[in-house]
C-alpha positions as CSV (number, residue, x, y, z in Angstrom):
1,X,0.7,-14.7,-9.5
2,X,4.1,-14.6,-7.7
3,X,5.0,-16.2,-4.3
4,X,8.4,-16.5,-2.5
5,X,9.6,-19.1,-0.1
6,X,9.3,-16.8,2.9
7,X,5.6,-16.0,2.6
8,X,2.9,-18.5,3.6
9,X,2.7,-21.1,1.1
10,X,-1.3,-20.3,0.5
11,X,-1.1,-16.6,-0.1
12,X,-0.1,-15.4,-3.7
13,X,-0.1,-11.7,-4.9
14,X,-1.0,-10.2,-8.2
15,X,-1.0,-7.0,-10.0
16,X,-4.0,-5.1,-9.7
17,X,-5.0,-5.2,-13.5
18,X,-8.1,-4.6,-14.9
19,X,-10.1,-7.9,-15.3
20,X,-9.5,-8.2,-11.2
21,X,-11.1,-4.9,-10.3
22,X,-14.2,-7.4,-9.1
23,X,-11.5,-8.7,-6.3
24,X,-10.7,-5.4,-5.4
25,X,-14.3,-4.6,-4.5
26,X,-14.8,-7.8,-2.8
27,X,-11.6,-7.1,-0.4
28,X,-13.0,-3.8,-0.1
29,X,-16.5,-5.1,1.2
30,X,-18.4,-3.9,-1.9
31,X,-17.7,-0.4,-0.3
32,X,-18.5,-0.9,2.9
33,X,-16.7,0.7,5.7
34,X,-13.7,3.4,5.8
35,X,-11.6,1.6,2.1
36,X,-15.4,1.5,0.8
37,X,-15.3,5.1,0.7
38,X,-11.8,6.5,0.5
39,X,-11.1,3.8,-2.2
40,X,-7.1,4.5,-1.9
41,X,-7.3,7.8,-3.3
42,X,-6.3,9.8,-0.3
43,X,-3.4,9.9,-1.3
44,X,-3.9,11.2,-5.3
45,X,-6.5,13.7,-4.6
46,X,-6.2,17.0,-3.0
47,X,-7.7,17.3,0.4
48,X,-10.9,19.2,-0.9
49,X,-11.2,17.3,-4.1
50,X,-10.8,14.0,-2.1
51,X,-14.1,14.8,0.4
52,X,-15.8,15.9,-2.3
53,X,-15.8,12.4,-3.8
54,X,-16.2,9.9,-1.1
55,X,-17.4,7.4,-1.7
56,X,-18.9,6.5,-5.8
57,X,-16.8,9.2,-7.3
58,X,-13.4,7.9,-5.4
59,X,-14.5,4.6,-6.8
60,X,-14.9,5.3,-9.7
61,X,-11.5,7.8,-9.7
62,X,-9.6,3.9,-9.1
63,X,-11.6,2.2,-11.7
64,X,-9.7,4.9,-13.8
65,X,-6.5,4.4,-12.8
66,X,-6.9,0.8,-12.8
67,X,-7.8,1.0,-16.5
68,X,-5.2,3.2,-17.6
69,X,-2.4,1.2,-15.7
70,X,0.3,0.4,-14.8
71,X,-1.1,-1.6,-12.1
72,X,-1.4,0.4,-8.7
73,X,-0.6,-2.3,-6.2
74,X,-1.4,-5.9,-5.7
75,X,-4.3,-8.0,-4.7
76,X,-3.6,-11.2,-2.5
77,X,-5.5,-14.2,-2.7
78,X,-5.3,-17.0,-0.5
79,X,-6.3,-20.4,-2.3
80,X,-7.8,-18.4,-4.9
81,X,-9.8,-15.9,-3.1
82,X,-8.9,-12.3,-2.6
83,X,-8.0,-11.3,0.7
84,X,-6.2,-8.5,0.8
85,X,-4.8,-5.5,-1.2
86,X,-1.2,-3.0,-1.1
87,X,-0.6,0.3,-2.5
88,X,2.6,-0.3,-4.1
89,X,4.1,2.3,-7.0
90,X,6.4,5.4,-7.9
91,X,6.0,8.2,-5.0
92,X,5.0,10.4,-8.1
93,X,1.6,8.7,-8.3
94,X,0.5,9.5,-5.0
95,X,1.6,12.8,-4.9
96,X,0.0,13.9,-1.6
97,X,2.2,11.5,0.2
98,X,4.9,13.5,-0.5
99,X,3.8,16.6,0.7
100,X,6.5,18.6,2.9
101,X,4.8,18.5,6.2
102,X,3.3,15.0,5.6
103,X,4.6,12.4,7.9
104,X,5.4,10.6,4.2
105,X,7.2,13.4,2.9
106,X,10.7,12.1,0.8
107,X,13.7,12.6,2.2
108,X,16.4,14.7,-0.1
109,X,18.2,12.1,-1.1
110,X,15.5,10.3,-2.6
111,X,13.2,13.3,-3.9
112,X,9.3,11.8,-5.0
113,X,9.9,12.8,-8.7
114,X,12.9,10.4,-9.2
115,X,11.2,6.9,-10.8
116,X,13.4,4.5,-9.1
117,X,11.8,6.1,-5.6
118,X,8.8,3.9,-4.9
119,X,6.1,3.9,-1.5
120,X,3.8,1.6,0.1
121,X,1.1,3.6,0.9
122,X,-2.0,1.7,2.0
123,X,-2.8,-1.9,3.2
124,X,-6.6,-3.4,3.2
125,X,-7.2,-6.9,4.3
126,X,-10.5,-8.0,4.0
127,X,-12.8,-8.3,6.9
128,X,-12.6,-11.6,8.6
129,X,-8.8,-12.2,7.4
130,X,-6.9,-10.5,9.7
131,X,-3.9,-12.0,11.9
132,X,-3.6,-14.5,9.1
133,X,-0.3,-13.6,7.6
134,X,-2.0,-11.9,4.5
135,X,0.1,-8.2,5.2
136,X,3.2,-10.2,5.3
137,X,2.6,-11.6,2.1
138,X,1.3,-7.9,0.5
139,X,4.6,-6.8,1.7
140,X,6.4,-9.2,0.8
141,X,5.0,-9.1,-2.4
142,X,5.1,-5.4,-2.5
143,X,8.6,-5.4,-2.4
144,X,8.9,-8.0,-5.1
145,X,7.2,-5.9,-7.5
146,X,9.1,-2.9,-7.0
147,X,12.6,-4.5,-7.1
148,X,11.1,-6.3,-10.9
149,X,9.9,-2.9,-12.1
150,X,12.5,-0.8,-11.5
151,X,12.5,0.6,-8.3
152,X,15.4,1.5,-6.5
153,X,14.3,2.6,-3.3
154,X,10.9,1.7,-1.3
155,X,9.7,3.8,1.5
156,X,6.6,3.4,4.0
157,X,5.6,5.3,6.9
158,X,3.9,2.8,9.0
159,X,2.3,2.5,12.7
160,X,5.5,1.9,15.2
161,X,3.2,0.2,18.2
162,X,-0.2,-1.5,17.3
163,X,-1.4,-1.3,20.5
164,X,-5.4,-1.0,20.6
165,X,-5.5,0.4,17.6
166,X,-8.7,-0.2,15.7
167,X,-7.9,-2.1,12.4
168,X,-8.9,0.9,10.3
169,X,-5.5,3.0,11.8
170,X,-3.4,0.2,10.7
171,X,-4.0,0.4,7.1
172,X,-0.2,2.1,6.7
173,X,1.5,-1.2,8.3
174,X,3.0,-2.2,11.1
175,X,6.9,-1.1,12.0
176,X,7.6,-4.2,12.9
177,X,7.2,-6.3,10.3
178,X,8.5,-3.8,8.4
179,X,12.1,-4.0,10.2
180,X,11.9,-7.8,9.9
181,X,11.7,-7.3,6.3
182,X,15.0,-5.4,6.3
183,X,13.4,-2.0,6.6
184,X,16.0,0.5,8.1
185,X,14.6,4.1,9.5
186,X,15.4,7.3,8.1
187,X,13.2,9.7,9.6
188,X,10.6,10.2,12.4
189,X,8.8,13.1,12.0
190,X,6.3,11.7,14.8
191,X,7.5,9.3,17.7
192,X,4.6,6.4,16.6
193,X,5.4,6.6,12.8
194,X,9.1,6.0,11.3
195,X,9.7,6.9,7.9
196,X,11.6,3.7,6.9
197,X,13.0,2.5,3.6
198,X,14.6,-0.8,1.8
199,X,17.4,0.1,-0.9
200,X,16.3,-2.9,-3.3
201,X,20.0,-3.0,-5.0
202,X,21.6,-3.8,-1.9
């Protein structure tokens, strides 16, 4: 597991690997609830495809990808129990972020098929956990894992204002934290959701 100094000292992140899918599932709520039935594969499937499979199927569509690897994000865990999870990887594996009149869509200068071009797509923290630091640490981890595989460039398209927003609306991230992290925008394709982005070799 990795940690950094700037993240809470009891919150370590981990690759999503294969012999932790039973951690994913228990941050998930045993699919419970809206992550119990999507299973972060909104954002691979075609709209159709995707309601077609809600719930088992979608499941079992991450299992998959899980097993096949790389790893698609990282699972935190706060004095050994999983808390939370982060869609972290190359823009190409998600490809209906990228989508032209997505909110997500790339920007030209760093076009979803180029490897080094990376997105956070999704955060889950599991029920009970919240307002505990555990999306900083998923995003600071995030961007740790990026930067150590490659990546270049790491975008995210999160929620400018909380507000009253149910939980469930938040799963993208929170601007905010975001900016503290050194998140600059380079897009708004909707005044509540910046498209913002970290160059990792600055």
């Amino acid at each position: 597991m990795s940690s950094t100094a700037d993240r809470p000292a009891s919150i370590q992140t981990a690759p999503l690997t294969p012999e932790r899918w039973s951690d994913l599932e228990e941050v998930f709520g045993g699919g419970r609830g809206d992550c119990g039935r999507c299973w972060c594969m909104y954002w691979r499937l075609p709209r159709r495809e995707f309601e077609a499979s809600l719930g088992d199927k979608t499941r079992e569509l991450l299992r998959a990808r899980v097993e096949a690897g790389p790893p698609p994000g990282l699972i935190a865990y706060r004095d050994g129990d999983p808390v939370g999870w982060v869609q972290v990887g190359p823009r190409a594996d998600v490809p209906q972020w990228n989508g032209a009149k997505r909110l997500t869509a790339p920007t030209a200068d760093a076009p979803a098929d180029d490897p080094r071009v990376w997105g956070i797509s999704c955060f889950v923290t599991k029920a009970g956990c919240r307002r505990q630091g555990i999306a900083g640490a998923l995003l600071a981890g995030a961007t740790s894992w990026a930067r150590a595989n490659g990546a270049e460039v790491l975008d995210a398209c999160p929620v400018d204002t909380a507000g009253h927003r149910p939980p469930a609306a938040l799963y993208h991230g929170i601007a905010r934290a975001f900016r503290e992290a050194g998140f600059r925008e380079v897009a708004r394709r909707r005044p509540d959701r910046p498209l913002m982005r970290l160059a990792l070799g600055d």
